[in-house]
N, C-alpha and C positions, 0 to 999 in steps of 0.2 A: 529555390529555397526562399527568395526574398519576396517569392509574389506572395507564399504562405503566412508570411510576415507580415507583410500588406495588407491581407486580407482581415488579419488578425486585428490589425490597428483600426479596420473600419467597424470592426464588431463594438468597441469602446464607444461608439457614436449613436449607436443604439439602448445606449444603459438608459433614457429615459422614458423609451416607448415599450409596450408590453413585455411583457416578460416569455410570452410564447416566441417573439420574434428575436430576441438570442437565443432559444432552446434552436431556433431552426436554423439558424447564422453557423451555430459550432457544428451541427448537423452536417452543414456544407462543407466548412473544415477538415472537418472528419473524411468526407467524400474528397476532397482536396488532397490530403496525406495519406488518404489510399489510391490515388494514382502517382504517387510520387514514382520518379526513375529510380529503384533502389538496387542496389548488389547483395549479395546473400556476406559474401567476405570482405569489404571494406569499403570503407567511406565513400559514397557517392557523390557525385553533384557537388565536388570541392569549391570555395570559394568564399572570401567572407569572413573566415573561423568556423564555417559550420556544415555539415556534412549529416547525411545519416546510414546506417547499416540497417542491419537486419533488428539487432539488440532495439537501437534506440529505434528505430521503426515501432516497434511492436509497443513500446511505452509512451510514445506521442499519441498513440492511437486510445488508448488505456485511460490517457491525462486525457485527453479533448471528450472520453464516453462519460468519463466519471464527472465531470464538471457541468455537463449537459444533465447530465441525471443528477447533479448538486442542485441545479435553478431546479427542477421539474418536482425533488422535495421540498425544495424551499415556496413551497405555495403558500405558505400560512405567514411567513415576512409578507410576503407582495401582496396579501391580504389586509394584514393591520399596518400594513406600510411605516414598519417598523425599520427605517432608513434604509429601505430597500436599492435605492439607487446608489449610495454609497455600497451596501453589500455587492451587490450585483460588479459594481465596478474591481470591488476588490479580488472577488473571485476570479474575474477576465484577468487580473493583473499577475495573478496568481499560476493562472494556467498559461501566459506568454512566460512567466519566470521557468516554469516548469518546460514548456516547448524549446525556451534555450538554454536551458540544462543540458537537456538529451541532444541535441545538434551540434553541439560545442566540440571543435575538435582541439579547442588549445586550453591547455591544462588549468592558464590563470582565470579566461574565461569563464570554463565549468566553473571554475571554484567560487568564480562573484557570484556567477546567478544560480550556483546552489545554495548559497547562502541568502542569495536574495528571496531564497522563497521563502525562509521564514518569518519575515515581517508581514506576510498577507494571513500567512496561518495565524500566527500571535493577535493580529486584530479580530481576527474571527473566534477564536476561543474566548479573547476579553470581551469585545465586544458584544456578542451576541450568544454568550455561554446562559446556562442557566442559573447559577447560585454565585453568590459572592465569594467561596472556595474559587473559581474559576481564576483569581490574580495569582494565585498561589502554584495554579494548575501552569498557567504563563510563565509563572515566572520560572517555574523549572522546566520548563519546555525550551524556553531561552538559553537559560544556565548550561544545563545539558548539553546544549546542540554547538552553544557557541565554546563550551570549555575546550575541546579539542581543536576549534579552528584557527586560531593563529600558531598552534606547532604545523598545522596542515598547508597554512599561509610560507611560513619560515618554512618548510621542504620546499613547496613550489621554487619558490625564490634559490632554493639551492641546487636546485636540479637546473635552473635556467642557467646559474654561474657555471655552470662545468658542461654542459651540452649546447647553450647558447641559441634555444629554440626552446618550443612547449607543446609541438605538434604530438596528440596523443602516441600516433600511429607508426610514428619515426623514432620513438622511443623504446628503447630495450636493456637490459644488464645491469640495470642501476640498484647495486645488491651493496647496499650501505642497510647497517642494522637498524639504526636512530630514524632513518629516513624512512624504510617500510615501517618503522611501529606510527612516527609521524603521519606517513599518509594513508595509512591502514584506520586510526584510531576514531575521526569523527565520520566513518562511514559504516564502525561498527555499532558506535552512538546511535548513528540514525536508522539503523535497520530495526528495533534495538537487540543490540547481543544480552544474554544474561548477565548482571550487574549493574550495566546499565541501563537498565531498563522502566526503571524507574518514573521518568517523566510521562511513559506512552499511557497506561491507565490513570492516569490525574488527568492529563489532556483531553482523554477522549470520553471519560465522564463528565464532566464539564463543559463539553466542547457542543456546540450544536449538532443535527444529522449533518448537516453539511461540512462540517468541520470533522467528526468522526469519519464520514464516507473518505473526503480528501486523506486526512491523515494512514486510514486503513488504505485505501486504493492506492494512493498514488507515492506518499510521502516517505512509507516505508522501503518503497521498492527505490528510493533514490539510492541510497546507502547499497543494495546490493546492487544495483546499477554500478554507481561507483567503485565497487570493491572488483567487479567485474576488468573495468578499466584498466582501473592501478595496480592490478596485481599480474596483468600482462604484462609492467611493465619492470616486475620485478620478480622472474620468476625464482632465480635461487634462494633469493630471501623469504619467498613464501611456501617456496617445498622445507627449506630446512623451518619455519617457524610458525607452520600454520595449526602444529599441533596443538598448540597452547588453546585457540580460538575452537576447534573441534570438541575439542573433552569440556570444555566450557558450556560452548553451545549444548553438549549431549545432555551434560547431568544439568545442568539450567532447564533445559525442555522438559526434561521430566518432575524438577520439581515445581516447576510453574504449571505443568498439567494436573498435579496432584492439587495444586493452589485452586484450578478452577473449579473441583470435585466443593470446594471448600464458599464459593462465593453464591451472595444471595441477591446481591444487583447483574442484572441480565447484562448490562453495559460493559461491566467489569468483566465477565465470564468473557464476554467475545471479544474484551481486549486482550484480555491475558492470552487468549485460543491463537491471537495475532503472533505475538510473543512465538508461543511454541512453535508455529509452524513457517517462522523468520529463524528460527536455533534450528529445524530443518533444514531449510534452504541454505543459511550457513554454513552449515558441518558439507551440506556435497559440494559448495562454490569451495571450500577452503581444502577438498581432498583432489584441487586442479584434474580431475579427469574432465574426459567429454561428457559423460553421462553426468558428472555432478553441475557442468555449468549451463546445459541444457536443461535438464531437470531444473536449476534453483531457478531458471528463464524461465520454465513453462509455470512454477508452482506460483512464481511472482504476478502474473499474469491471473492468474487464476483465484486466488487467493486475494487478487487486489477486489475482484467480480465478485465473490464467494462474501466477505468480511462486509465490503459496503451495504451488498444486501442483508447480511443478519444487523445491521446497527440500522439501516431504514425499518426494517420489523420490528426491533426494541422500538423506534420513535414511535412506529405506528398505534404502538400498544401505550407509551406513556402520556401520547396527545389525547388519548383517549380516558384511560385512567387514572392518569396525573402520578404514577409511579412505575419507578423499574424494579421496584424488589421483587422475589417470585414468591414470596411472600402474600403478595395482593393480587400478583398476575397468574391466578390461578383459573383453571376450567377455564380456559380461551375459546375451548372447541365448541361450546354450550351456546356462546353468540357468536364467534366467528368461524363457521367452520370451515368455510372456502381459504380461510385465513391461515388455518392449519393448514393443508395442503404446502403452500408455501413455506412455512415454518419449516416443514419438512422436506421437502425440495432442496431448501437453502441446507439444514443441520447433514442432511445426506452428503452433498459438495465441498461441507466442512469437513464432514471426518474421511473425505474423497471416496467416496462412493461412486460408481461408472453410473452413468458417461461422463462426469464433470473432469475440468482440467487437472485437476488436483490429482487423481490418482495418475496418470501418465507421471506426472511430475514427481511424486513421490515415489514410484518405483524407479524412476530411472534415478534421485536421490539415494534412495535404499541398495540399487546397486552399485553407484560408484562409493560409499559409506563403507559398507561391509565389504568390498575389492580394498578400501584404505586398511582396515582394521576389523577381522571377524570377531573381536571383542565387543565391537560394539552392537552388534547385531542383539544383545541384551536389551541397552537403550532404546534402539528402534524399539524391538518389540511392545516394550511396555508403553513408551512414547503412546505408538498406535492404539495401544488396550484404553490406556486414562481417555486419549484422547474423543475415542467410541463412548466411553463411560461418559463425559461430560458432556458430548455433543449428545446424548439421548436424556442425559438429568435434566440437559434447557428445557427439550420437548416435551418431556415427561411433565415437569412441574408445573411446566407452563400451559398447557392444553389441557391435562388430565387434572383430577380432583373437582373440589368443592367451590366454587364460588362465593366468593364473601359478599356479605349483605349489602356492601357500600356500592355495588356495580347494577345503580338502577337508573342510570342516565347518560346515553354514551352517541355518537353518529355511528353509523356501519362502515364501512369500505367503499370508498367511491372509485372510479373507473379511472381516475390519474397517476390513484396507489398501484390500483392491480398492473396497470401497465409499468412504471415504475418496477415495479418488482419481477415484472417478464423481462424487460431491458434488462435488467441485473441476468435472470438467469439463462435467457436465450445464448448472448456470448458465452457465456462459460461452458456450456456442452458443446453448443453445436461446435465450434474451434476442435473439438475431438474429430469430426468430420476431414480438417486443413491439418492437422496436426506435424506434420513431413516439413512444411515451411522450417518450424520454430529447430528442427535438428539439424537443421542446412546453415546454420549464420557460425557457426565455429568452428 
């Protein structure tokens, strides 16, 4: 584990030479954490505080793609050398916060360096956002994340006084009421559950592609990472009190689906689509079957591939245009038609359409849901109908119709994007191919 470590701190030393040669560094990484020694059911390679399974396997993997394909959109910083060495820097710093997230096997640990990642996020939204809204977008992205974390702090600390250890995995029965709503609460914030949710559509219009890709890709699946963890380690307090969090999730997903029928910036549409299909994932992790924590694993995974690519398509369209409303971004197909393709590609894998990861993940969601409660099989239903209806109104508005007079001076599609947007969708199906791994780690 620590040579992974190592290798990570020599990437840091790179921030001032080309920018292809950290795309190729993490590349190696990447190649580095898929030959790790891993076990399907518990922590490997002890020692340290840090370990990995199968779970956090599959999300170190996910953080090192997405951040390599963070540098390879971010060409236009390293272009106008708009403190690109500073950015660059922050981003690596961002992805070892994230790498020792996921390998942490003592409870206090996790908890620093999952907090510690949102100071890389926060500078990269102020910093390098687009509109002066952007302080506002920070500031409730801060608010938000940190409001629940000193009750999350104060359980830690209480579970240490009565068990006298914080090793995840050695922990069991701890069915105190205050303390599951305590370590349950800032990892419903970060996923986000409906209510709170609030902060993730300000952040991520605002936010740069790089700052959107991470936030969709990686940031949101902390929270159900986490909720994965801790609720192993509580399990009577989460059969008797998970219902609250399900019927939330259900009717929240569908009125945020009805919300995206309603939005006319493309940015917004595919945050909120974020939103829904995390109150997904949700409702199956919180009905503890096997099929719901498999499923909320595969859709998180999927959906982290699936969202970063529709927010690189929005950029693609407003570095071009200089807007996201669909308003302007009409008849796309008329100059970009190879562009379409893609558009469609991606809207297809949103509303999980085969082969992408998303549909596995959502049926095995849909059956452990409807096994919890066949009342809700309602919910699903329409869940999936809005969510069809919105993922076709993007493509529809955006491709088809009339072209406005102001679209007479634009570049084409160069050969960095296209690929760019094949990384994006190559893992997301082919994984349908390996699929049998992800139902072995539980």
């Amino acid at each position: 584990m620590l040579k992974i470590l190592f290798f990570m701190m020599t990437i840091f030393m790179l921030v001032k030479k080309k920018w292809w040669m950290n795309f190729v560094s993490l590349m190696i990484l990447m190649i580095l954490c898929m030959m790790l020694p891993m076990n399907y059911y518990y922590f490997n390679n002890l020692g340290y505080m840090f370990g990995v399974d199968i779970l956090s396997w599959g999300m170190i993997l996910l953080s090192i793609w997405i951040c390599c394909l963070m540098i390879m959109a971010s060409y236009n910083i390293y272009m106008k050398n708009y403190f690109y060495k500073f950015y660059l820097f922050n981003n690596l710093f961002l992805l070892l916060m994230l790498l020792l997230t996921f390998l942490s096997m003592n409870l206090f640990m996790f908890y620093l360096f999952f907090e510690s990642s949102l100071l890389p996020t926060l500078i990269l939204v102020i910093g390098w956002g687009y509109q002066s809204e952007r302080i506002q977008a920070g500031m409730y992205l801060m608010f938000y994340t940190l409001i629940a974390s000193l009750p999350m702090l104060m359980g830690i600390f209480y579970i240490y006084s009565m068990k006298s250890m914080l090793i995840i995995y050695m922990m069991n029965n701890l069915n105190y009421i205050m303390l599951y709503f305590v370590m349950v609460l800032a990892f419903l914030i970060k996923m986000p559950m409906f209510m709170v949710h609030l902060w993730l559509p300000k952040a991520h219009v605002e936010a740069p592609v790089s700052g959107s890709m991470i936030l969709a890709g990686v940031m949101l699946k902390l929270g159900g990472y986490g909720l994965i963890r801790v609720m192993g380690l509580m399990l009577y307090m989460s059969m008797k009190m998970n219902l609250i969090w399900i019927i939330i999730s259900m009717v929240g997903g569908l009125f945020l689906s009805l919300i995206c029928l309603l939005q006319v910036d493309m940015k917004m549409l595919v945050a909120y689509s974020s939103v829904v299909h995390m109150a997904i994932a949700l409702s199956g992790m919180m009905s503890m079957s096997y099929w719901g924590f498999t499923g909320s694993y595969i859709l998180m995974l999927g959906h982290g591939l699936c969202s970063s690519g529709l927010f690189c398509l929005v950029n693609l369209c407003y570095e071009r245009l200089g807007s996201r409303s669909l308003m302007i971004n009409k008849g796309l197909m008329n100059f970009f038609p190879s562009l379409s393709l893609w558009w469609f590609l991606f809207i297809s894998s949103n509303m999980a359409a085969p082969p992408s990861m998303n549909l596995l993940g959502e049926i095995s969601l849909f059956n452990s849901i409807v096994s919890w409660s066949q009342l809700l099989m309602i919910f699903i239903m329409l869940i999936s109908f809005f969510s069809a209806c919105y993922s076709l109104y993007l493509y529809m508005f955006s491709q088809h119709g009339n072209f406005i007079n102001s679209m007479y001076s634009f570049t084409f599609i160069n050969s960095r994007e296209f690929m760019l947007l094949f990384l994006h969708w190559f893992p997301l199906n082919i994984l349908m191919l390996k699929i049998d791994m992800f139902y072995l780690w539980f």
